[in-house]
C-alpha distance (Angstrom), angle and dihedral (degrees) to the residues before:
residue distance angle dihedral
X1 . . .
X2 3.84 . .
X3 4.32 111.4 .
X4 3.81 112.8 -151.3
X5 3.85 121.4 -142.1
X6 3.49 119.0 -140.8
X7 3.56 123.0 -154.6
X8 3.68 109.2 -133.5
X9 3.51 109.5 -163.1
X10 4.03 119.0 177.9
X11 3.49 125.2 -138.1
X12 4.04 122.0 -118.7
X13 3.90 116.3 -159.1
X14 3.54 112.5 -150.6
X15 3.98 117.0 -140.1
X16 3.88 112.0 -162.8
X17 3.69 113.4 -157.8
X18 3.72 139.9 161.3
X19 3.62 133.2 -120.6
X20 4.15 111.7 -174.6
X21 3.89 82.8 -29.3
X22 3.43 104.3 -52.9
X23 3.85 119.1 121.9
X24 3.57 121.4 -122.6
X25 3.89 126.7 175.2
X26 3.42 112.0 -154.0
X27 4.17 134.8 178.0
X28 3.24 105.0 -136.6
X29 3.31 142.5 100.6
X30 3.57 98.9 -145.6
X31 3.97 137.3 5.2
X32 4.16 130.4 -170.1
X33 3.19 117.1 -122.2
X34 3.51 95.1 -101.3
X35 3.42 86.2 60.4
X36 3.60 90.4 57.4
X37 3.74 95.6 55.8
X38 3.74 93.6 51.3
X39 3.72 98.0 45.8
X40 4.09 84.2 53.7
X41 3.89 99.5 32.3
X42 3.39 97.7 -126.1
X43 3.46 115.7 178.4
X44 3.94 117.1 -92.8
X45 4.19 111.1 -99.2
X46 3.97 86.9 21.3
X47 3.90 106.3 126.1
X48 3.97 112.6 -128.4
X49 4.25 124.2 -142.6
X50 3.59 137.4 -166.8
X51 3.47 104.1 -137.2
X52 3.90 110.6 -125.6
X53 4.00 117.0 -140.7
X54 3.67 114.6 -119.9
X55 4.17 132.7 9.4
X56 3.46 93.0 -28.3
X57 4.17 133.5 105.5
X58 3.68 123.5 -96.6
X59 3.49 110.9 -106.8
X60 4.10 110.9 -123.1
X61 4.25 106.9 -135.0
X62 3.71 113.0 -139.8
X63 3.68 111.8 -124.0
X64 4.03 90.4 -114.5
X65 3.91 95.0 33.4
X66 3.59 103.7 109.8
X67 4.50 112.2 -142.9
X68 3.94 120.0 -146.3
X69 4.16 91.5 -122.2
X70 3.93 121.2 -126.5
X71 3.48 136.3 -173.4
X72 4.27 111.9 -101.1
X73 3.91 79.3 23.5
X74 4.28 102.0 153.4
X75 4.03 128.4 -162.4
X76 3.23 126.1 176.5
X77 3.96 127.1 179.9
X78 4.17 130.0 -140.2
X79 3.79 122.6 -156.7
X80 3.71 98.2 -107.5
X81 3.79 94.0 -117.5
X82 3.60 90.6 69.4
X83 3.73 91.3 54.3
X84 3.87 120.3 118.6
């Protein structure tokens, strides 16, 4: 008896986001904020946002809240003495 080997191969989705206009492509589905900052070396005590689409506020992302990833997603960060 002959065995066949399969070659399993998994597929990675690539999420392409922006941090203060730099591309990154990530694999995952979903980073913390936290994660965020590191990824875009943002400096430590800035506050990071997802940018929301339209008329709307930016929604600040909590340094342990963790954000479903899509592609065209945007953040941005502001030194927190320029908050409010």
């Amino acid at each position: 008896m002959s065995s066949e080997m399969r070659t399993v191969q998994q597929h990675t989705v690539t999420i392409n986001i922006f941090i203060n206009d730099t591309h990154y492509r990530v694999h995952e589905s979903t980073l913390t904020g936290g994660q965020l900052t590191s990824l875009g070396g943002v400096p430590e005590g800035n506050q990071i946002f997802l940018e929301v689409p339209g008329p709307g506020e930016d929604r600040p992302v909590g340094r342990d809240e963790s954000i479903e990833l899509k592609s065209g997603m945007r953040f941005y960060d502001v030194p927190a003495g320029n908050l409010g």
